[in-house]
N, C-alpha and C positions, 0 to 999 in steps of 0.2 A: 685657605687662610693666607692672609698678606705676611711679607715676611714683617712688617712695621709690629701688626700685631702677632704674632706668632712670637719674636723676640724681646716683645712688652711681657707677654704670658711668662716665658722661658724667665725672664730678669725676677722678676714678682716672685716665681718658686722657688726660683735658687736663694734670694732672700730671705724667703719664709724659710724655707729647708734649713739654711744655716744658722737663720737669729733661732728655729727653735732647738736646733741642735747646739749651738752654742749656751743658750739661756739652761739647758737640760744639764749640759759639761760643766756651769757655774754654781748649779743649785739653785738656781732662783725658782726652778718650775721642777716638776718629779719628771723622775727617765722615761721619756716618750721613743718607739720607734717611728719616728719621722719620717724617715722613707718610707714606710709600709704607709702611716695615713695619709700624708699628702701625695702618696700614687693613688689611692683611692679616691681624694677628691681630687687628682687632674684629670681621669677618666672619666668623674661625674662632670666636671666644670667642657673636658672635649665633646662629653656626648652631645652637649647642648650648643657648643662654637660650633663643631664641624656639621653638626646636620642642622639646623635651626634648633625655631623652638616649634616642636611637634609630638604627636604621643608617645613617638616610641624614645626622645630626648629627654621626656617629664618622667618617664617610668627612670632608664637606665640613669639618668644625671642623678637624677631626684635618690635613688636608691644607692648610690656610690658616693655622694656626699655625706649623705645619714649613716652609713659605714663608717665614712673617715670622722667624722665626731664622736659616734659610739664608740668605735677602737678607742681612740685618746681617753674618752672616760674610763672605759676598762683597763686601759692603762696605768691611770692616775689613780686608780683604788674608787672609783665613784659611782660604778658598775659590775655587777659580777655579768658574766658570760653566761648565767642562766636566765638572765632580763636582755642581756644585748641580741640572742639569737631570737626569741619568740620576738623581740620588737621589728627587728628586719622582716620578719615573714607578716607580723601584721601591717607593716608601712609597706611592702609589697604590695601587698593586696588593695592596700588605700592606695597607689599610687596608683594602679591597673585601674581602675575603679574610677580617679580621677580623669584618667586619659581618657576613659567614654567619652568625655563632656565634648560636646560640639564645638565650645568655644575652643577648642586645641586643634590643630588642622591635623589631618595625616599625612604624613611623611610622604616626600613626592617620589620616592623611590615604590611606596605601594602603589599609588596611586598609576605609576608606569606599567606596573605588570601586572593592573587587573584586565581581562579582557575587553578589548575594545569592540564597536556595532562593525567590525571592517565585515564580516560573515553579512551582516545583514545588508549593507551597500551593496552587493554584484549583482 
């Protein structure tokens, strides 16, 4: 990643981190832990910078953003933890499910270590 954007990403978090820890410290919004959810969507948001977009960025992104939203709702009283867990393990599943799709390329790091015809060349 460039440091141009890499230091874009960096400036945007520390914003969000602070307007919502700040807004939380004023009362305008209910007590959120902030750093717990937005580390979970910066992990979903790096899975998909630092590899592309590809299945195994659509599963892990895809599934560490849907965390960091549920957290917040379970937070804010608008979920209880008995809806948050079964939801993650069914969008799991929907997300695996999704990555089959041909339209998503796979990761060129698999694509390096399946075996290659070199046996059959000599």
């Amino acid at each position: 990643m460039s440091q141009d954007r890499s230091s874009l990403i960096l400036g945007i978090l520390l914003v969000g981190l602070g307007g919502g820890w700040l807004l939380s410290s004023l009362g305008f919004i209910p007590s959120v832990d902030w750093a717990w959810s937005i580390g979970l969507a910066v992990v979903g948001v790096l899975a998909v910078a630092l590899s592309g977009f590809d299945k195994v960025s659509v599963v892990v992104g895809g599934f560490f953003l849907l965390a960091s939203v549920l957290s917040v709702l379970r937070q804010i009283g608008s979920m209880s933890i008995d809806v948050e867990m079964p939801s993650l393990v069914i969008a799991a599943g929907l997300l695996v499910l999704i990555a089959r799709s041909d339209a998503i390329p796979t990761p060129r790091w698999i694509l390096k270590s399946e075996p290659s015809d070199a046996a059959d060349s000599r």
